[in-house]
C-alpha positions in Angstrom: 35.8 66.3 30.6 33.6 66.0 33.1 35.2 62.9 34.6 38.6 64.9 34.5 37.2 67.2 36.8 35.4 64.9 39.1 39.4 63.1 39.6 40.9 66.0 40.2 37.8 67.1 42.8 38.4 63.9 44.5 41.8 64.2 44.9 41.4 67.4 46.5 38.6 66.1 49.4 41.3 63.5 49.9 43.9 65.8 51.0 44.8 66.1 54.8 47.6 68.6 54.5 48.5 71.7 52.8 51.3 70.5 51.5 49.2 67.6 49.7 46.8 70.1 48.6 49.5 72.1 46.5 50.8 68.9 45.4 47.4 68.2 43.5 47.2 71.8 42.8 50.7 72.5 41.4 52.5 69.5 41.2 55.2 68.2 43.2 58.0 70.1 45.0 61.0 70.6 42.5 58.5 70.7 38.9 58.5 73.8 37.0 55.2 74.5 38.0 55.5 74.2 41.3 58.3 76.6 41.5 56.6 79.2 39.9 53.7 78.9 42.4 56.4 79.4 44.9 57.9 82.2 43.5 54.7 83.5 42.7 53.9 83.0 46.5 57.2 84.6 47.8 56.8 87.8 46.0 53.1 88.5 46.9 54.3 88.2 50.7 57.1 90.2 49.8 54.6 92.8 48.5 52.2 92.6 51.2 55.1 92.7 54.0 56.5 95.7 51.8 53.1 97.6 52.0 52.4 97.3 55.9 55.6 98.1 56.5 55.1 101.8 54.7 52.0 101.8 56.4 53.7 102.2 59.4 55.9 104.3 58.5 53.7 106.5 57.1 55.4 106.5 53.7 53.3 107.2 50.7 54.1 105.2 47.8 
């Protein structure tokens, strides 16, 4: 196991973009698990603009 996890932590220092980090991370664009990371992603920044946004507003939830 612990060679698994030595291959996956190189693979990571070997990154030089984002994009090649979430590759290694989640797969590659267009797998299932990718786009659930995405969706995932989306709807937290949908949630975070949502709450600043009432924060302004002074709207309690």
């Amino acid at each position: 196991m612990e060679s698994n996890t030595s291959n996956h932590d190189d693979k990571i220092m070997h990154c030089s973009t984002f994009d090649e980090l979430l590759d290694v991370e989640y797969g590659k664009f267009g797998t299932p698990e990718r786009e659930q990371f995405d969706a995932n992603a989306a709807a937290f920044c949908l949630a975070e603009t949502l709450k600043e946004e009432r924060l302004k507003a002074r709207l309690t939830q």
